[in-house]
N, C-alpha and C positions, 0 to 999 in steps of 0.2 A: 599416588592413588588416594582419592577421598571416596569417603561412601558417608550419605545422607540417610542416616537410620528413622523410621519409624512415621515416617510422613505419611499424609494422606493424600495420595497421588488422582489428583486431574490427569489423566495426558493426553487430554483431546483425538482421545483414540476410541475406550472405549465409552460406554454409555452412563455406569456411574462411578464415582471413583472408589478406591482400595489401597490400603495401608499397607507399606513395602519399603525397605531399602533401596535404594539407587548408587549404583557403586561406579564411580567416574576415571576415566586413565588420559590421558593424553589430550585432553578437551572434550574428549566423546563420551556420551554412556554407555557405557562400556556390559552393566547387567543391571536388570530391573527384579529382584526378589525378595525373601526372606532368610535371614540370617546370615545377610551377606556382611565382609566386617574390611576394615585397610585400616594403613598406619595413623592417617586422620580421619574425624569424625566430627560429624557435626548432627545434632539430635534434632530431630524436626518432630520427637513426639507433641502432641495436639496443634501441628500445624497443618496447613494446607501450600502443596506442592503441584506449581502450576508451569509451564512450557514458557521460555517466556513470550511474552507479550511481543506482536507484530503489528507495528503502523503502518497499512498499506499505503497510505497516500500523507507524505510529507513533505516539508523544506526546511527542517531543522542542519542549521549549519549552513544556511545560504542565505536567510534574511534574518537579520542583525535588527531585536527590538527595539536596543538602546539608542543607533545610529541612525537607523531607519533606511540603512543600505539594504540594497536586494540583490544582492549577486546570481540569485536564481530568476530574473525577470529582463530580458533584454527585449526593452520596447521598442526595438527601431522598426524593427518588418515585418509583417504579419505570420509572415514566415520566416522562423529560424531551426529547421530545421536540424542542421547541422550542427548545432550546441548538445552539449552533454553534462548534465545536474552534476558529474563527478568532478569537472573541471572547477567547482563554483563551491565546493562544500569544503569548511575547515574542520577540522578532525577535533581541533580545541575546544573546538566551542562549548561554553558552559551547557547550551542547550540538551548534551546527549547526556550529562549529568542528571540534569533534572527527569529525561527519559527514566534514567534508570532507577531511581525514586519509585516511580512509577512501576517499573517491570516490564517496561517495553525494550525489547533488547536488540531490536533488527527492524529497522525502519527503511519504506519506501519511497526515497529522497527525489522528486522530479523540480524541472524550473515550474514557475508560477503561469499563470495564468492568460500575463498581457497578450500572449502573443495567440495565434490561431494555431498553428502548430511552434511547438514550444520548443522542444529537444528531447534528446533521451531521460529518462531515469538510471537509477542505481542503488542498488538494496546496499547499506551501512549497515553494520552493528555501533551498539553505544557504546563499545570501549574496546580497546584492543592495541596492541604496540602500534602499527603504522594505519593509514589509511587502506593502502593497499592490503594489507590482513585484512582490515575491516569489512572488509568488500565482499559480499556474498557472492554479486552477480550485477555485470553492468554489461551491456542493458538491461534493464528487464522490459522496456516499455517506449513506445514514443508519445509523450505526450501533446495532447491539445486543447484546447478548451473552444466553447463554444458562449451563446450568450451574453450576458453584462460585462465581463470582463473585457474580452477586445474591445467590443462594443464603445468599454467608459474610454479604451486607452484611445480607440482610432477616429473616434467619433469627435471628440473631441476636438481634433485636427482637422476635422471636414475631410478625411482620408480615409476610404476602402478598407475595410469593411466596417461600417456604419450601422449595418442590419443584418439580423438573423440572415436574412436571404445572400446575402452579400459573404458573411461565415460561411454557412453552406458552402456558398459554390466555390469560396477560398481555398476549402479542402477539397471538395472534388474537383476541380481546378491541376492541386497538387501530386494528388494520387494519378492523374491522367498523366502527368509529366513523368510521376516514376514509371508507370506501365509502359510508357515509350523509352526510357533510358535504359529499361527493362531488355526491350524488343531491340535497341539499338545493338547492345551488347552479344545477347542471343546470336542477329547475324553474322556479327564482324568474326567471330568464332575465335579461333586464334591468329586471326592477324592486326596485330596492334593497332595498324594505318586505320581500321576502319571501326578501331574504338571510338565512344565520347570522349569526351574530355570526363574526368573524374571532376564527382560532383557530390559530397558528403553527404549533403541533405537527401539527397535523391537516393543514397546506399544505404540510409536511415530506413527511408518510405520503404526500401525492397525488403528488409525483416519485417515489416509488417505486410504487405504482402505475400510474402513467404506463408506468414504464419508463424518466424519465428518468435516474436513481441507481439503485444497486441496495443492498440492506437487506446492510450488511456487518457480519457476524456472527460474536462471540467461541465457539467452539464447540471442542472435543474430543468422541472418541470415539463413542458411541453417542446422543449429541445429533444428531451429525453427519443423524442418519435423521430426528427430530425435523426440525430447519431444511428438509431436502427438504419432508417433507410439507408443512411451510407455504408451502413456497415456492407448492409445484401446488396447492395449495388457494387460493392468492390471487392467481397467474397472476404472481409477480414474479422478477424479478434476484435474486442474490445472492451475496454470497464466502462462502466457506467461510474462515474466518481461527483460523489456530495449525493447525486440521486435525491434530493428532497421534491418529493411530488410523486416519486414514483406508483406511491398507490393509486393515482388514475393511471395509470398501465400496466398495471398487473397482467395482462390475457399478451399485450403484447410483447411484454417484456418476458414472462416463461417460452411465449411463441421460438423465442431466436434465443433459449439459455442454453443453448450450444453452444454460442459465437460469444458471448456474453459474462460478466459478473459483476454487482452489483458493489460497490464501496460507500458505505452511507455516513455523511454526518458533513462537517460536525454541525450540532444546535448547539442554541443559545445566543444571544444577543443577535439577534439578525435584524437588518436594519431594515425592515419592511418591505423592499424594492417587490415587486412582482413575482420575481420569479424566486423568490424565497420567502415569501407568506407561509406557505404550506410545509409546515414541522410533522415528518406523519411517521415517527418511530415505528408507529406499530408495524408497517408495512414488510420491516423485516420479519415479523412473525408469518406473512402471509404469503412471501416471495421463497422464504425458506422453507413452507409447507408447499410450494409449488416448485421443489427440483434447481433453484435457483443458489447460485453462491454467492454468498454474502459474507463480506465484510466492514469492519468500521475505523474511522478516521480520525486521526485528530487534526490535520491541517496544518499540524505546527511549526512556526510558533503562533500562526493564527489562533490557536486554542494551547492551551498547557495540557500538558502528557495526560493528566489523572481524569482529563475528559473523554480517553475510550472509555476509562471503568463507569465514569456519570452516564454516557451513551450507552453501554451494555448493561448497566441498569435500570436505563428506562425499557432497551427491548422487553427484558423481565417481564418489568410492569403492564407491558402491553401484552403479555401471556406465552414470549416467548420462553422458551423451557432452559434453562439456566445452561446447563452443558450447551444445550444448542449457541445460543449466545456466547462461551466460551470459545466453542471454534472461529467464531466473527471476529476473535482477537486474537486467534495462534493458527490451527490449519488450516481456516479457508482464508485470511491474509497470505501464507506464504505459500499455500498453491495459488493465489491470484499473481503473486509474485515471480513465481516459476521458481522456486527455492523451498518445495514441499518436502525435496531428499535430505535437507542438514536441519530445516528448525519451522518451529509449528506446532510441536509435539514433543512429547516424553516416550523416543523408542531406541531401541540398544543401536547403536551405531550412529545416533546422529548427533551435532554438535550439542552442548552440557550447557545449554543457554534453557535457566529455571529461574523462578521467583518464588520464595515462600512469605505466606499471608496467613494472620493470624486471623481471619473469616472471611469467607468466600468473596472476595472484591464484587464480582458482579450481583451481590445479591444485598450484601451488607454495607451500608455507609460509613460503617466504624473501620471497616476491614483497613489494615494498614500492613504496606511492604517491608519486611523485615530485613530480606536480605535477599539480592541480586547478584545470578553467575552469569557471565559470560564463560565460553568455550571452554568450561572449569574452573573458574576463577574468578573468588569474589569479589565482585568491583563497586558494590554498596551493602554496607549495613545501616539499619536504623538506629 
């Protein structure tokens, strides 16, 4: 049993935070109060005690900076479906080190982007005995992307899909295909004779139609209207991921924040193309004032980890309210994730994954990570 005396607890719960012990058992938090005490101790007077950090939208451990391998990008078919980001991720990788630097401790790992539909996702933590421990939840997601990305891979080749128009109906194209592999099954009821043939990618698309996952989608700007319409046109979930542009759709993006959540970033260094001109950070302050769930990205290794906290301190700057911005990097990440019951938060029963900072990270530039738990257990000190 450890208990964390005298911290100044964030826990993306309530509205400001308060100074308390946290007393930990078996990887969980076990009670949140005062004058709580165990055999170890660790003092967090004048620190700040925060849930830790959640990367909604990652590929850390699947593309290799050094080598320039992409284990999370299988460019052959516009559709690959049937892939799953957990097949592709090493567990070693220095990268979940550097997370944890950072304070991000539960990242949401998908393949990249080349393809139109890409494969599943899988939420990782940054440290932990095997892979499989590591593993909050896989699936969580199928992903796709839309845009420049197939675009640079297929286009290229003089090969389908070449244009926005050509993406589009690539996915609805794919969705029409599960909706009948759907119906084929339905009939055959239980007589095997009059099954399909088993079709992975096609058992993928049925959780998202289901509604068990939802279709999490590489998108900027003016796509952003694109992905709505498919969404109502096939009744499914979906994230909005990078979202930069989103402020010209504010009216239509609250329209559908049922079906919907928003994952914004990353900025910096964008190389001008069209559909990434428009950096509009603010935007989270005004999607979050309109009922919308938002969260923020690093893209990594696209971006290095400590770019949520540069990203959640510009929403800041743009007038969003500092807690508010906190949950865009612990609750409303790991309810986008569908893993809001173990981490996201500082509450009695959920996994013991905390970061403590000597100033408020989202608000201070100096603020630095002191010391990072996974599921009870300290896996970095500074």
């Amino acid at each position: 049993m450890l208990c964390i005396k005298n911290g100044r607890i964030h826990d993306a719960v309530h509205r400001e935070p308060y100074t308390a012990d946290i007393l930990i058992e078996n990887g969980k938090l076990l009670q949140i109060g005062t004058d709580l005490h165990a055999e170890q101790t660790i003092d967090a007077a004048g620190l700040a005690i925060y849930p830790g950090f959640v990367d909604a939208h990652s590929h850390i451990g699947g593309f290799d900076t050094k080598t320039g391998a992409q284990d999370l990008n299988e460019s052959v078919n516009p559709v690959t479906a049937q892939l799953n980001a957990y097949d592709g991720v090493d567990p070693l990788s220095p990268q979940f080190a550097s997370a944890l630097e950072t304070g991000i401790t539960a990242s949401g790992i998908v393949p990249g982007s080349a393809n139109v539909i890409c494969g599943l996702g899988c939420v990782i933590k940054s440290a932990g005995a095997s892979l499989a421990e590591r593993c909050v939840k896989q699936p969580f997601a199928l992903k796709a992307a839309v845009g420049g990305n197939p675009k640079g891979v297929y286009g290229k080749r003089n090969q389908s899909p070449m244009t926005r128009m050509a993406i589009a109906e690539t996915i609805r194209e794919y969705f029409h295909q599960v909706q009948d592999y759907r119906k084929k099954k339905q009939e055959a009821g239980d007589d095997p004779a009059k099954m399909p043939k088993f079709d992975q990618g096609l058992e993928n698309g049925e959780l998202v139609l289901d509604k068990t996952i939802p279709l999490k989608i590489h998108v900027y700007q003016h796509d952003i209207l694109t992905c709505i319409e498919l969404a109502k046109e096939f009744d499914i979930r979906i994230t909005i991921d990078h979202a930069l542009g989103s402020s010209d759709f504010l009216d239509e993006i609250e329209a559908e924040k049922d079906r919907l959540a928003i994952i914004y970033g990353p900025i910096g260094a964008q190389k001008g193309q069209n559909e990434l001109h428009l950096v509009d950070t603010g935007c989270l302050k005004d999607l979050d004032e309109r009922g919308v769930l938002c969260a923020i990205m690093t893209d990594g290794p696209a971006r290095n980890p400590w770019m949520i906290l540069a990203q959640a301190g510009e929403a800041v700057r743009f007038g969003c309210p500092a807690e508010r911005v906190l949950r865009m990097i612990t609750i409303n990440a790991a309810t986008i994730l569908g893993c809001e019951d173990r981490i996201g938060s500082l509450e009695v029963g959920k996994d013991a994954d905390l970061v403590l900072f000597d100033h408020n990270p989202v608000v201070s530039t100096a603020a630095k990570a002191l010391l990072t738990m996974v599921d009870g257990e300290v896996v970095y000190r500074r």
